[in-house]
N, C-alpha and C positions, 0 to 999 in steps of 0.2 A: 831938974835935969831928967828925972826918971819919967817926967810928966811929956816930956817932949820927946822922947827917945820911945815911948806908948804911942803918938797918936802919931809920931811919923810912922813906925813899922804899923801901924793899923791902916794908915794912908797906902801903904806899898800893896799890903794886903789884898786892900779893895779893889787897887788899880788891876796888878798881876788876876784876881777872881775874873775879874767885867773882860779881861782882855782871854782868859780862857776858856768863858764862856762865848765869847762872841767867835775865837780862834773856831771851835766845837761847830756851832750853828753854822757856820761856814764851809765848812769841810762839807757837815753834810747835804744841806743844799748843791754846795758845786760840785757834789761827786758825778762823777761821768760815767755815760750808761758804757755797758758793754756791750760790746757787738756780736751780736749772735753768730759768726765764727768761732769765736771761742767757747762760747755756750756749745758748740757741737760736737769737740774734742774730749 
């Protein structure tokens, strides 16, 4: 029991890592430039 209660939270693990890495790389790519009006204030 303890064997399968390990490699599922080890499965969760990896999923929630790959998905916060990819959330990460995302953001920064799609970040949007700012417009140089507010640059001036």
């Amino acid at each position: 029991m303890k064997k399968y209660l390990s490699l599922l939270l080890g499965a969760v693990g990896l999923v929630v890592a790959g998905v916060a890495t990819t959330g990460c790389w995302l953001f920064v790519v799609d970040e949007p430039e700012m417009p140089k009006s507010m640059l001036n204030k």
